[in-house]
N, C-alpha and C positions, 0 to 999 in steps of 0.2 A: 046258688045253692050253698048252704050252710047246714049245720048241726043244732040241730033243736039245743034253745038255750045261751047258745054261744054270744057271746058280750065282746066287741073289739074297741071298746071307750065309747064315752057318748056322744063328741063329734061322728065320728064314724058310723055310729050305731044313727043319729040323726040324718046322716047323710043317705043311709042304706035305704032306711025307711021313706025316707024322701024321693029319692031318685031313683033309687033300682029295684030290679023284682028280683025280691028273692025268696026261692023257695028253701025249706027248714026240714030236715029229715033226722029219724028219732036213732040217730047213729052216725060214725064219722065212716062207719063201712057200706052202710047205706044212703050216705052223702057221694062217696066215689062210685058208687054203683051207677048212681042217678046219672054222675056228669059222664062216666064211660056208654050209659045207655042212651047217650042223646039226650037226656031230658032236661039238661042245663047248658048254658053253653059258658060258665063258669063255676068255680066252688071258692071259697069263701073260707081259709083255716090259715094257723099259725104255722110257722115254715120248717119247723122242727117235730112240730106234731103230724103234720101232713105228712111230711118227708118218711118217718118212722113209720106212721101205717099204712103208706104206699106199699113202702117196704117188705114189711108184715105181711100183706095182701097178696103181693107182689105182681104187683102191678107198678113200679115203679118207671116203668121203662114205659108206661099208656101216660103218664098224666107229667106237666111242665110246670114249674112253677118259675113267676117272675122271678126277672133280676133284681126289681127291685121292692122292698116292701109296701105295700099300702097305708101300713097303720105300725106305727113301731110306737113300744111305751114301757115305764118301768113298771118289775113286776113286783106285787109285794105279796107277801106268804105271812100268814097270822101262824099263830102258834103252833106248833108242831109236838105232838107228846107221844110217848109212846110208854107200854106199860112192860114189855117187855126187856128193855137195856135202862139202866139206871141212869140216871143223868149227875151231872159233873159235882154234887151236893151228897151223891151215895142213895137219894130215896129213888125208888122205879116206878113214880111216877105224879104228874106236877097236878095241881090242886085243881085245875080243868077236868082234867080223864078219871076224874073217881067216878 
């Protein structure tokens, strides 16, 4: 069980596809619902996202997550703009977000 959409690299993502069944639900609160309702007998998320909407949920104390990770990788973040706080130039906001 996973979240509709969800990418863990393309190894992983090839291996997923190949080898396990995984079903895909249109939500990460509806992913935990499914595995707490029997319907999966794993789920499929990053370990600080999980962790945080367990959380949220609160249902922390229903669901385990490995010791160890499955899929670790670096994360990269494209451009970040925002129109509200100026940025380090003085204008509020960078030639993207017009």
């Amino acid at each position: 069980m996973t979240n509709a959409g969800e990418s863990f690299g393309d190894t992983f993502d090839v291996y997923m596809a190949k080898d396990l069944t995984v079903m895909r639900a249109g939500g990460v609160d509806k992913t935990f619902a499914a595995l707490l309702a029997h319907q999966a007998d794993y789920m499929i998320i990053g370990l600080y996202p999980g962790r945080n909407e367990a959380k949220r949920l609160g249902i922390a104390d229903k669901v385990a997550f490995l010791p160890k990770a499955l899929v670790s990788a670096d994360m990269y973040v494209g451009r970040i703009c925002s129109r509200k706080f100026p940025r380090a130039n003085g204008t509020r906001s960078c030639p993207s977000c017009k």
